[in-house]
N, C-alpha and C positions, 0 to 999 in steps of 0.2 A: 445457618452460615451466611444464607445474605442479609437474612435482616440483622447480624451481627456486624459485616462488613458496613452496612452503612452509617453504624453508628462510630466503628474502629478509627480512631484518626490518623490520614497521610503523613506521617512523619517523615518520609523521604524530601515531601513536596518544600522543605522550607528552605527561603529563597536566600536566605543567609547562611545558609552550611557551606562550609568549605570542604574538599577535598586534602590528606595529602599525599597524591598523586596529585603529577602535574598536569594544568590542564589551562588551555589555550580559553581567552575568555570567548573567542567567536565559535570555539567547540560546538558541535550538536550535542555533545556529550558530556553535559558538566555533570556533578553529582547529583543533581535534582531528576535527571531523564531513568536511568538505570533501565534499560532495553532489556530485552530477551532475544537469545541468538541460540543458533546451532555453530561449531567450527569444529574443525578440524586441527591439533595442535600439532609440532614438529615434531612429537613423538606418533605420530599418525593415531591419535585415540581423538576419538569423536566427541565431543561433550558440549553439553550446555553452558553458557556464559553468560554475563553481561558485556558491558564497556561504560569505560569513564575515560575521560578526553581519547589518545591514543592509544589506552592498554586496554586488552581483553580479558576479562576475569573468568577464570574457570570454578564452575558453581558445583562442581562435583566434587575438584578438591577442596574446595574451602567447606561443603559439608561432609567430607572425611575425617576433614582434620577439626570439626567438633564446633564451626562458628555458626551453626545452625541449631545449636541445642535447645528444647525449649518450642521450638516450631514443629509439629506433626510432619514429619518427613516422612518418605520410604529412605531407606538407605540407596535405593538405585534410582532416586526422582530422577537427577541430573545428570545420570549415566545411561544417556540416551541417544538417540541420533535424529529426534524428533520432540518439539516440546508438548505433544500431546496429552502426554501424561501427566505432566505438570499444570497444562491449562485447565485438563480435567480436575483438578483438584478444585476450584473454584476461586472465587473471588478474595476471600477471605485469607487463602493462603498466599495470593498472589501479593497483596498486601504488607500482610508479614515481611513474607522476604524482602521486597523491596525497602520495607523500614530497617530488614535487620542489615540490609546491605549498605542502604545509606550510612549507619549507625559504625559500621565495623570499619568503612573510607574514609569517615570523619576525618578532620585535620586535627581532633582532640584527642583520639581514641587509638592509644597506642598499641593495644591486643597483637594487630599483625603487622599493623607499621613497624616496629620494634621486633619483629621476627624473621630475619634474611631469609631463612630454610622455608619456610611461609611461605613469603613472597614468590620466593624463585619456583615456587612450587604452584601457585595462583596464578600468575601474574604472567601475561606475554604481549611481548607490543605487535602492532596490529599488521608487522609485515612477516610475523612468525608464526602465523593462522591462514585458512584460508576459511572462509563462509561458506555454509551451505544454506541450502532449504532449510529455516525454520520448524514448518511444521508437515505432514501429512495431512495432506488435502484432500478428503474424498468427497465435495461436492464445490464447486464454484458459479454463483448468481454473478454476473455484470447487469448492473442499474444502469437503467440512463436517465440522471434525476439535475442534471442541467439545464433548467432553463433557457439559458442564453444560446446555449451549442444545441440544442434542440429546434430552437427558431433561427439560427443559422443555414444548420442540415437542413431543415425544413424548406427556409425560404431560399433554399440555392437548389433543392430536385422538386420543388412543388411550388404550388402560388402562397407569397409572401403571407397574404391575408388568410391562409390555412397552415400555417406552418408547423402550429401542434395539430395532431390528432386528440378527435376528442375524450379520449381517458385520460389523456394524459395531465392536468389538473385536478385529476381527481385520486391518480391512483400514482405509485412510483414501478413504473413499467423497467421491468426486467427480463433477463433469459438465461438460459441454465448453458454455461460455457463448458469448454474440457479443461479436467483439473489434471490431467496427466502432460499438459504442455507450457506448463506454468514452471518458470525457473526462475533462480535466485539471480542476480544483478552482477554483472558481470562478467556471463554466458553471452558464447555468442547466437546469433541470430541468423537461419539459414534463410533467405527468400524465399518467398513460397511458387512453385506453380499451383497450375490449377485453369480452369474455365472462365472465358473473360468474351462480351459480347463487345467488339469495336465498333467505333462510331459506323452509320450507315453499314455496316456486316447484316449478311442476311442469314449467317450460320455463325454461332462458335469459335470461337478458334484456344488452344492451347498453349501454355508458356508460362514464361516468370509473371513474375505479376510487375508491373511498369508502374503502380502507384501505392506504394509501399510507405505506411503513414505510422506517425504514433498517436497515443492518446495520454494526455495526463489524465491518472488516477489516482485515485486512494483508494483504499481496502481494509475490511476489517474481517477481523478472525474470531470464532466461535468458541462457545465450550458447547458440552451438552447441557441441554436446555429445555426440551419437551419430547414425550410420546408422543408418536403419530395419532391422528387424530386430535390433539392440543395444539392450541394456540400460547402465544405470548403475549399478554398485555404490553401495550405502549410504555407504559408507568413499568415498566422489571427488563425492557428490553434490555438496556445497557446492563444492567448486572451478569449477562449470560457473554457482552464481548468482552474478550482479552485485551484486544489492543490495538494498533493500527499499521499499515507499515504502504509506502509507495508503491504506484503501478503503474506500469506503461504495457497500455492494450496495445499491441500490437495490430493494426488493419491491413490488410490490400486491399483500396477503396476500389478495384475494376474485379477482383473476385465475389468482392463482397455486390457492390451493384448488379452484378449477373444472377446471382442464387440467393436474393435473402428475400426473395416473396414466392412463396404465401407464409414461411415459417424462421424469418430472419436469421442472423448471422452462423456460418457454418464455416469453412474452409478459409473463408478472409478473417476468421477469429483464431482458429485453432493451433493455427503453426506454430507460436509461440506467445504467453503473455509474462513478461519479465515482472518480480518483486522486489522490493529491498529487505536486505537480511537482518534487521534490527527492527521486532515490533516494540511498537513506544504504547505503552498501556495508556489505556485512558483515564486511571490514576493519575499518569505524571501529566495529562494534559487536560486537568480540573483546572490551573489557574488560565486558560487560554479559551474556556469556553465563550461562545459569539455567539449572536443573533441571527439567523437564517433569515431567506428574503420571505417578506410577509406573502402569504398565500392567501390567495383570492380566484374563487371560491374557496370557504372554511370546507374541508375532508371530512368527509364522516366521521362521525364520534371519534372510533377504532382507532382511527389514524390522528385526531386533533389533538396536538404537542403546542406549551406555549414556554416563553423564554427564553434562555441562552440555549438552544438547542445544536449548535452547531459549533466547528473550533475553529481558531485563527490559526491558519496553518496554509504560509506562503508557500509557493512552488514555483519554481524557476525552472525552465528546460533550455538545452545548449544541445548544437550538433557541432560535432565536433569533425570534420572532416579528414579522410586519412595523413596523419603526418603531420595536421595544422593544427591550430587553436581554437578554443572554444568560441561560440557566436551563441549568445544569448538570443534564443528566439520567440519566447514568452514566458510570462510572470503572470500567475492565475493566486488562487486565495480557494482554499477547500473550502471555506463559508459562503461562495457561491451559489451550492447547491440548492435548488430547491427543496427535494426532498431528505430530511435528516439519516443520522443509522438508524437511528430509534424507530421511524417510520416504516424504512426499508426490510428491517428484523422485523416489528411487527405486522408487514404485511405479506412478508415471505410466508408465513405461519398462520395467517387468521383460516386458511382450510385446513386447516388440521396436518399442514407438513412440519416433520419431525426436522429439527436441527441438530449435529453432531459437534464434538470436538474437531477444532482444523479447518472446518468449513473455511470458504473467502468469500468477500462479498467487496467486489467491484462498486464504486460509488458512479462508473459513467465518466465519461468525458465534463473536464471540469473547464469551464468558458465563464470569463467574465464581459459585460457590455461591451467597451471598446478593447480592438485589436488586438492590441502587445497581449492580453490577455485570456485572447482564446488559444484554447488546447490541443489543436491537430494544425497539420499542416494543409489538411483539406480545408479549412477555416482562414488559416493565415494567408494563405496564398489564395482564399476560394475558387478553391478547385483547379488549381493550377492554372490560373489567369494573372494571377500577382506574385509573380516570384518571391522569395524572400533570398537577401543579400547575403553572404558569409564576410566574416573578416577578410579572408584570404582573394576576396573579390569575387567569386563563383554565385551561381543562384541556383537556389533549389526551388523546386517545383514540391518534389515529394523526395521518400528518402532514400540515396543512392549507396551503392555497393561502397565500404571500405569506411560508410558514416558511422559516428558513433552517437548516441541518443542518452544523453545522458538528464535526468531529473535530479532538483536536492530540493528539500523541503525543511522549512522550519518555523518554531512558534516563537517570539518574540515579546515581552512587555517592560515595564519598567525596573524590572529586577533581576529576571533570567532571559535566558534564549538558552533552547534546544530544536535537535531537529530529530531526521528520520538517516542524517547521510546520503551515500547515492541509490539512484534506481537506474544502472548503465546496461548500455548494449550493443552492441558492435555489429553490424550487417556482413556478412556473407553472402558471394553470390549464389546465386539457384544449383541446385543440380539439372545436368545434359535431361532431359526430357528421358532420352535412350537411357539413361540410367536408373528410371525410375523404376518401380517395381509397382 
């Protein structure tokens, strides 16, 4: 099946198909992306979809009503409340469908265009759904494979001239997060308490956390891929990911600074980390592949990738202040990273850990060289010494009660643009202390 997929041609991907559905040309969603989603439809049935510009297509009745014939289906792929079962299926199938979907929205192809009862049966615009979680997540890696935000962090809690540790050149340093506090985009966001050591404190003390930050991310999602004990070659990693979809790590940088030595991030990670509900396969984001920043020292064999190994894939983040407008507060690029997925998946795995369907894999805080373009506010403002301004005239240090955090990402060339949509989140304040359990 994969050495079939790789020879199979992206028919979706071609940059001259039209839709007809209507579709906004700044869309993230023209007919070339064709995403995968979980929603919830006005008749409360749960089901798998796409989207193209504003409408959400429900993938379970279009293969009820027979426009899937021909592609190795189960009859209950898409009647799920999870895509797990469908990413299990593999690369090959993933393929398909996306050509046969391209194929059936054509602006030529009048099969369901010319069928009202079809339609009305497919077809719902995107404020008569609501999104869920994707997929089931039973384990989540966050990377931190930024260079730039790494000698940032570095040179703002350590001395500038040591500001990587030294594996980190060599290796894509990661930790195994909670995949039970991971939600879709949207959701709000409670504050965290928790243990925080204040400046000059000779003891502890308890409370909300007072520096409550985001991180641009990206993420990728698994299928199954090896038995324990097995690793994954460099060269087959990508055939084992589905796809890709935004993240906003969620930090409390005075939780996290009090507890994350000797055994890094715990409670300043876990409270929540937000996704966006539409993963964009790495199919539809073959024509947007980039060149990652050259690595010096060359990585052991295991890990030595060469080429377009990374995507052009902009990211823009806005806090949105209660009641006011957005304030653009940086503009990063996923091809920042130093370390690839390819890398990342191959080196989760070179000891012989087993990888599942659903997995997520956190690419890290993503920072480019200057300013506008690093990724936390711990950065932007470093450390809460440089405010950063809002429209509405206010300045934020880190992120306050009533903010909203919103991410959009997308790929860009001379013929299409798509993206990923949002990755939004809304702050709530803490609970009473007394309330906790």
């Amino acid at each position: 099946f994969i050495k079939f997929s790789k020879i199979m041609k992206i028919t979706a991907n071609n940059p001259n198909r039209k839709s007809w559905l209507d579709v906004n040309k700044n869309s993230d969603f023209p007919i070339q992306n064709i995403p995968f989603g979980v929603f919830l439809t006005r008749d409360d049935i749960t089901t798998i979809g796409t989207r193209i510009g504003d409408y959400a297509i429900d993938l379970a009745a279009l293969h009820q009503l027979g426009y899937f014939e021909g592609i190795p289906l189960t009859d209950d792929i898409f009647m799920q409340d999870t895509l797990n079962d469908f990413i299990t299926d593999g690369r090959m199938t993933w393929r398909l469908v996306r050509n046969r979907i391209a194929d059936i929205f054509d602006e030529t192809n009048p099969k369901l265009r010319d069928q009202e009862k079809h339609r009305d049966t497919v077809i719902f615009e995107m404020d008569q759904i609501e999104m869920l979680l994707p997929v089931q997540i039973g384990d989540y890696t966050d990377f931190y494979s930024s260079k730039d935000h790494a000698m940032n962090v570095g040179s703002m809690f350590r001395d500038p001239e040591n500001a990587l540790f030294p594996n980190w050149l060599h290796l894509p340093v990661g930790y195994h997060g909670r995949a039970s506090s991971i939600v879709v985009s949207g959701t709000k966001v409670r504050r965290p308490v928790g243990q925080t050591m204040p400046p000059g404190a000779e003891s502890p003390a308890f409370g909300p956390s007072k520096l409550l930050d985001f991180e641009v991310e990206m993420a990728f999602i698994t299928t199954d891929a090896n038995k324990l004990g097995k690793s994954i070659p460099l060269t087959d990693a990508r055939d084992y990911i589905f796809g890709m979809v935004l993240m906003n790590d969620w930090s409390a940088r005075d939780l996290q600074k009090w507890e994350y030595v000797p055994l890094g991030p715990f409670l300043g990670k876990s409270f929540a980390t937000t996704v966006s509900p539409w993963i964009v396969t790495l199919d539809a984001l073959e024509p947007f592949k980039a060149k990652g920043p050259d690595q010096e020292p060359a990585p052991l064999p295991y890990l030595k990738e060469e080429g377009e190994t990374s995507y052009d894939i902009q990211i823009e983040t806005f806090i949105k202040p209660k009641k006011e407008e957005e304030t653009l507060v940086s503009v990063t690029n996923f091809k920042n990273l130093y370390w690839s997925i390819s890398q990342q998946l191959a080196h989760q795995t070179v000891n012989g850990c087993n990888v599942r369907t659903g997995d997520l894999y956190g690419s890290g805080t993503i920072s480019g060289k200057d300013k506008k373009s690093f990724g936390s506010m711990l950065e932007l403002t470093w450390a809460g010494k440089n405010p950063v301004k809002m429209n509405d005239g206010t300045e934020r240090k880190f992120i306050q009660n009533g903010d909203t955090v919103i991410m959009r990402g997308f790929c860009q060339n001379n013929e299409i643009r798509l993206g990923f949509g949002e990755c939004r989140g809304k702050v709530k304040k803490a609970h009473a202390p007394e309330k906790n359990s």
